[in-house]
PAZAPA-4460 file (N, C-alpha, C; in steps of 0.05 Angstrom, whole numbers, plus 32768, in hexadecimal, padded with zeros to 4 digits):
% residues 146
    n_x    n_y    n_z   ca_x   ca_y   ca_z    c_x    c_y    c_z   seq   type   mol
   7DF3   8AE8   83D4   7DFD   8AD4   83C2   7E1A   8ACE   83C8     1      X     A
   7E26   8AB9   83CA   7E40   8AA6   83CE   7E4A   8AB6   83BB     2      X     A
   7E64   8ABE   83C3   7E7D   8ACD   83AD   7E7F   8AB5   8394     3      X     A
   7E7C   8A94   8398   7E82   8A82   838C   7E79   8A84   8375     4      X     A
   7E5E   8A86   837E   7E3F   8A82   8368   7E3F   8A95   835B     5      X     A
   7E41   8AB1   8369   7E45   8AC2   8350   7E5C   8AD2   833C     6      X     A
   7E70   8ABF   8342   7E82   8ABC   8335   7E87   8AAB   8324     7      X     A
   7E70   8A8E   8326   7E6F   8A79   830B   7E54   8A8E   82FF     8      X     A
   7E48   8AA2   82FD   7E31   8AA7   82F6   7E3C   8ABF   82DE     9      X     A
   7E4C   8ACF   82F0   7E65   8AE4   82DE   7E74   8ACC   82D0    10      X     A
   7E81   8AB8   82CC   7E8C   8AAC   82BF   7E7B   8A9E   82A8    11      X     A
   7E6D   8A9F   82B5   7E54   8A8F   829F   7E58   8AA0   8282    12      X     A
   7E48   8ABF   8292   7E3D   8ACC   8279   7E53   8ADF   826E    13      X     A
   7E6B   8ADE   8274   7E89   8AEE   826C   7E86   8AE8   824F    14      X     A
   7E91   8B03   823E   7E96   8AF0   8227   7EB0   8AF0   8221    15      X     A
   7EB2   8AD6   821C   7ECA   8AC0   820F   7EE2   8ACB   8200    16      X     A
   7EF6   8ACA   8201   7F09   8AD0   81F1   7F19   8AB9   81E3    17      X     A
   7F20   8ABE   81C7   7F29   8AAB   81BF   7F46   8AAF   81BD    18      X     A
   7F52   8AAC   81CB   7F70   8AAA   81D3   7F81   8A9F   81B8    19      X     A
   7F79   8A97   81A5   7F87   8A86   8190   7F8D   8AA3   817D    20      X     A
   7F73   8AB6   8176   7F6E   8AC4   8166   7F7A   8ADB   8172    21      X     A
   7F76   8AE1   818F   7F8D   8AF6   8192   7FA9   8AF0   818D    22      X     A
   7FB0   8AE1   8193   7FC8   8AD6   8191   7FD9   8ADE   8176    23      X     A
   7FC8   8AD7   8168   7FD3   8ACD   8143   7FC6   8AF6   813F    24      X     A
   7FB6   8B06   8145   7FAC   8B1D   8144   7FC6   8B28   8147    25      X     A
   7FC2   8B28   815B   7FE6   8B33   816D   8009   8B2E   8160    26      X     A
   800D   8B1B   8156   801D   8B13   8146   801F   8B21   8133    27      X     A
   800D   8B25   8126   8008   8B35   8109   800A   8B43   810A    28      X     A
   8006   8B5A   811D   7FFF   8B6F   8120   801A   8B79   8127    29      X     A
   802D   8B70   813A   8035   8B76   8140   8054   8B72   8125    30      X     A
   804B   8B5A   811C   8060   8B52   8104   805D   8B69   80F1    31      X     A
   8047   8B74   80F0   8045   8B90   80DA   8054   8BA6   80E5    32      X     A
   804E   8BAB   8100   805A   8BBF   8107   807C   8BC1   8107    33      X     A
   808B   8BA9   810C   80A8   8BA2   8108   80AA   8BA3   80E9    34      X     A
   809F   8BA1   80D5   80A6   8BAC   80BD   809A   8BC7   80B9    35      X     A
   8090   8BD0   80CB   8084   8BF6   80C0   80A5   8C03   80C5    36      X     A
   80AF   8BEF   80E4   80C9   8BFF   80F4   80DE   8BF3   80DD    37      X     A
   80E3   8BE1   80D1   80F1   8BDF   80B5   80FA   8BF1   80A4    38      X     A
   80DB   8BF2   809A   80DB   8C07   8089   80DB   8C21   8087    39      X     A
   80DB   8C25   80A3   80E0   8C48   80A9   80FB   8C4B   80AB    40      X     A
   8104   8C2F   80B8   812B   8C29   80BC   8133   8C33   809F    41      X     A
   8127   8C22   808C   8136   8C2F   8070   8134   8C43   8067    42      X     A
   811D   8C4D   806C   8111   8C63   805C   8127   8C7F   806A    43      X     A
   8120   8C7C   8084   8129   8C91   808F   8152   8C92   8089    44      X     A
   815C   8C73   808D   8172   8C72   8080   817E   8C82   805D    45      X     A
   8175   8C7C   8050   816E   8C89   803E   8169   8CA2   803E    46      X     A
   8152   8CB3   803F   8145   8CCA   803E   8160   8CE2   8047    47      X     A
   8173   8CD6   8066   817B   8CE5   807A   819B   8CDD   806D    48      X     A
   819E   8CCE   805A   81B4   8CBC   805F   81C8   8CAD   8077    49      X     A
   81BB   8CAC   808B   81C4   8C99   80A2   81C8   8C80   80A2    50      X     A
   81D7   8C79   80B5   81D7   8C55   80BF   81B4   8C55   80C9    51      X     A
   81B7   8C37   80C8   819D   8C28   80D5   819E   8C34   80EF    52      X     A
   81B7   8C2B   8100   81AE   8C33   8118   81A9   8C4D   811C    53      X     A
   81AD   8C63   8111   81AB   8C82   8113   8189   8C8A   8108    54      X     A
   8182   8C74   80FF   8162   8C78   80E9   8157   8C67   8105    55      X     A
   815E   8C5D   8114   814F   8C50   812E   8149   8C60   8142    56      X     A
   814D   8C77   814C   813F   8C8A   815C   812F   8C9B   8146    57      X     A
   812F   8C9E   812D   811C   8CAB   8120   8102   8C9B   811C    58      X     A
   810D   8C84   811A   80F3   8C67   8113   80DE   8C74   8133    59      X     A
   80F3   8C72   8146   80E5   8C6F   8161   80D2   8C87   8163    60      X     A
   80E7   8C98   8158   80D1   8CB5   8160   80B5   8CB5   8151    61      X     A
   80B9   8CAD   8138   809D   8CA2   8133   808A   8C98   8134    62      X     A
   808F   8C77   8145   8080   8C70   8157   8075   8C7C   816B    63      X     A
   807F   8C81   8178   8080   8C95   8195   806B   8CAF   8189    64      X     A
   806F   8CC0   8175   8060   8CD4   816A   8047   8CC7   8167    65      X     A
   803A   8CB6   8152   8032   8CAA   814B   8018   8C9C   8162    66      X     A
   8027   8C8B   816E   800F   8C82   818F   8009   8C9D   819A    67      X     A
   8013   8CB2   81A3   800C   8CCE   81AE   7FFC   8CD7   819A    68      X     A
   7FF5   8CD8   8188   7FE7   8CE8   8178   7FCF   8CD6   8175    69      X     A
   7FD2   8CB3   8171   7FC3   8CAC   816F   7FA7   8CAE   8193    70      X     A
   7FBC   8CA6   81A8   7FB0   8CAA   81C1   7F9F   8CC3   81C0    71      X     A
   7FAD   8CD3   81BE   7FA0   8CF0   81BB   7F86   8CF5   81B2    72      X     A
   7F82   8CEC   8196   7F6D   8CE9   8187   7F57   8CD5   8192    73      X     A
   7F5B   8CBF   819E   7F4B   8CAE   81AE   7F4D   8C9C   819A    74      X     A
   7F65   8C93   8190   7F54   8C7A   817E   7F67   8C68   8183    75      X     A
   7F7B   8C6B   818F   7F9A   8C58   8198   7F85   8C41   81A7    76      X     A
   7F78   8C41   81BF   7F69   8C30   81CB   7F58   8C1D   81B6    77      X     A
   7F51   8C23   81A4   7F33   8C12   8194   7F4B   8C0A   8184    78      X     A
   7F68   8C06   8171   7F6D   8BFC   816F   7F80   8BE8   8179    79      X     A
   7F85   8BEC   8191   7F92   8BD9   81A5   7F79   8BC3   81A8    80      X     A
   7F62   8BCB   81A5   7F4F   8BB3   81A5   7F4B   8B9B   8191    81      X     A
   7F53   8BAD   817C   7F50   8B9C   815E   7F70   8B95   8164    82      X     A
   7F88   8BA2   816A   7FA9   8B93   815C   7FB3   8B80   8178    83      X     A
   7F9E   8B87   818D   7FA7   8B75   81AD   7FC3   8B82   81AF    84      X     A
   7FDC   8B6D   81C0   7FF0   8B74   81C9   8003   8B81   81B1    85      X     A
   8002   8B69   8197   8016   8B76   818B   801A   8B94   817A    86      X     A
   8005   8BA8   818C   8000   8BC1   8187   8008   8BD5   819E    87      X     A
   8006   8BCA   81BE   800C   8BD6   81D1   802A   8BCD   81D9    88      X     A
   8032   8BB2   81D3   804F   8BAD   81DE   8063   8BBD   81DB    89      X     A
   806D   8BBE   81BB   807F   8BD4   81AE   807B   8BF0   81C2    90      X     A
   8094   8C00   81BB   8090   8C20   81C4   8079   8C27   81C0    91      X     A
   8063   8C1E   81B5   804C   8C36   81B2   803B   8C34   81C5    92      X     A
   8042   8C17   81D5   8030   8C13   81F8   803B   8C27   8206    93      X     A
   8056   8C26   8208   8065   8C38   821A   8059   8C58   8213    94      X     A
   8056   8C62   8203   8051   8C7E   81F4   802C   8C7B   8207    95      X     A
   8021   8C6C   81F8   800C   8C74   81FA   8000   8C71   821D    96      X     A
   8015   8C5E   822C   8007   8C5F   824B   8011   8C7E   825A    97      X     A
   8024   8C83   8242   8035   8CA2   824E   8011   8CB4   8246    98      X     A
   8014   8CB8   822B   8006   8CD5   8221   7FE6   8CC9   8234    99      X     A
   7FDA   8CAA   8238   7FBE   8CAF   823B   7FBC   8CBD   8262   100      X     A
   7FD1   8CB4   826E   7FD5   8CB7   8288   7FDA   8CD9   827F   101      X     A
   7FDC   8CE7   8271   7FE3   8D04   8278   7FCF   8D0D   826A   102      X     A
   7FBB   8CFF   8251   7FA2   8D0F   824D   7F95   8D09   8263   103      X     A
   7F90   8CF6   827D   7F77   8CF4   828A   7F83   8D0A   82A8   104      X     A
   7F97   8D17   829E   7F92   8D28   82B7   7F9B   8D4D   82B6   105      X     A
   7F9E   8D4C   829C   7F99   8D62   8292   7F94   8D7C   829A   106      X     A
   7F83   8D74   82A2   7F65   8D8C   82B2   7F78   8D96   82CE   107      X     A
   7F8F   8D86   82DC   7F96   8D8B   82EF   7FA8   8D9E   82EC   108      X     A
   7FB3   8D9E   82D1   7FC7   8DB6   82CE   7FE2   8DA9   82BB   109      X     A
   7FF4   8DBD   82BA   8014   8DAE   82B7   8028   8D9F   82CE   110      X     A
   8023   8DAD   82E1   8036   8DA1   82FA   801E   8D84   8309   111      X     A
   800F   8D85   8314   8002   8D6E   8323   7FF3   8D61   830E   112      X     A
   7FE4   8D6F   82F9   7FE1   8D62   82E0   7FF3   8D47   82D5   113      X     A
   7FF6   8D58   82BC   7FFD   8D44   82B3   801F   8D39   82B3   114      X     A
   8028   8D53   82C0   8045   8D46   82C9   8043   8D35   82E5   115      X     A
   8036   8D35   82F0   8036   8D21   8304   8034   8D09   8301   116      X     A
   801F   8D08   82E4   800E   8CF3   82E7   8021   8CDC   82CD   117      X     A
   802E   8CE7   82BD   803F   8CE0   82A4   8045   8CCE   82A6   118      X     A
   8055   8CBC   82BD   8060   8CA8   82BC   8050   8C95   82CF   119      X     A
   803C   8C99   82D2   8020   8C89   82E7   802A   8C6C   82DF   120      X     A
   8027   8C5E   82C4   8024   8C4A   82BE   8047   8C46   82B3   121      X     A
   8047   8C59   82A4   806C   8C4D   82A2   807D   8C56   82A9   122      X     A
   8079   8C5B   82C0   808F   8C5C   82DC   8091   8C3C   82E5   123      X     A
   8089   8C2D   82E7   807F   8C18   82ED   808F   8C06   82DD   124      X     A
   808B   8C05   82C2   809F   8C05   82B1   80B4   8C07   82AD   125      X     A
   80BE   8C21   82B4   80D8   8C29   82B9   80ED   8C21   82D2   126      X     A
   80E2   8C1F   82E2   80E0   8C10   8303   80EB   8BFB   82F4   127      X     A
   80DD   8BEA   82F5   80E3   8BCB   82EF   80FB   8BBE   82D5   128      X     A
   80FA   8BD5   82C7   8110   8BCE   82B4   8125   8BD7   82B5   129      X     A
   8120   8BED   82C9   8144   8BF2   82D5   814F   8BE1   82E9   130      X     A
   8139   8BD7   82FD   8142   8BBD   830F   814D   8BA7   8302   131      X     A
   8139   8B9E   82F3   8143   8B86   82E1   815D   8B84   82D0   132      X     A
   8160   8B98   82C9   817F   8BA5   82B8   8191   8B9B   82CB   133      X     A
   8195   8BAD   82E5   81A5   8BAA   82F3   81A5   8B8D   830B   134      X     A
   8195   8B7E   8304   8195   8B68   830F   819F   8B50   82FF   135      X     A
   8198   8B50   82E0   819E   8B41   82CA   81BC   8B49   82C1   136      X     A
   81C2   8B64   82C7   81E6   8B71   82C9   81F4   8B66   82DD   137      X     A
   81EC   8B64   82F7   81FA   8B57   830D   81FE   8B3A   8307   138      X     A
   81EB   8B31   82FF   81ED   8B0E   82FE   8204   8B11   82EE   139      X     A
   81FF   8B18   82DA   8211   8B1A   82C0   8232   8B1B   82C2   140      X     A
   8232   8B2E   82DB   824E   8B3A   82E0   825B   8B27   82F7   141      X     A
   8246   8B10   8305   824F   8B04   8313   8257   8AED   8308   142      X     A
   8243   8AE4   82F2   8247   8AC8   82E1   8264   8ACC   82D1   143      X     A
   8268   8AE5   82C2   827A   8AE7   82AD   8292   8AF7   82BB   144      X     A
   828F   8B04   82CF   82A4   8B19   82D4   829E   8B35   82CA   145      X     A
   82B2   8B41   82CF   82B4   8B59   82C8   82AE   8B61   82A7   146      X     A
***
């Protein structure tokens, strides 16, 4: 069979996504989650008596805790299905491509395990946003100066 034909045949019977509903899914989802990081800003402000910004690595560690525990358990994935992006974008994508890349190799040990394997997916990540830093810094320093 022609790669063509059976590629309008797979297209045929794919099912459909409605791009409108993720969209507005994702939004929300993710608009909840910028008020959970809010309200942990205050709470933890409060509780610790700190500045905002000092209650912002505690906010984070919770997130970060939070996706690991949830990955862990297996249920981080099934709701990335129901909240789409605006559940994986935030730190808890980053957390969870860390912890699921180090549960799937486990079995190998601590060293070729799962320390090898840790930054599989956000090394990649990391890669690219330190390039970009220092490429968006250079322009920067050439446009404005010193």
């Amino acid at each position: 069979m022609e790669a063509k034909k059976y590629q309008k045949i797979v297209d045929k019977h794919a099912p459909k996504e409605n791009k409108t509903v993720n969209l507005i899914t994702a939004f929300i989802v993710g608009g909840l989650i910028g008020v959970l990081a809010n309200f942990l800003l205050e709470l933890y402000g409060y509780l610790f008596h700190i500045s905002t910004n000092q209650a912002g690595g505690y906010m984070l560690i919770t997130f970060i805790f939070i996706a690991c525990l949830l990955t862990g358990l297996g249920v981080f994935d099934n709701l990335v299905q129901k909240g789409k992006m605006g559940l994986i974008i935030p730190i808890t994508g980053f957390a969870h491509s860390m912890q699921s890349a180090m549960l799937d190799y486990k079995k190998e040990g601590p060293i070729y395990g799962f320390g090898s394997n840790a930054f599989k997916l956000a090394g990649s990540v990391i890669l690219y946003g330190v390039v970009s830093a220092y490429v968006f810094g250079l322009i920067r320093f050439i446009i404005f100066g010193g």
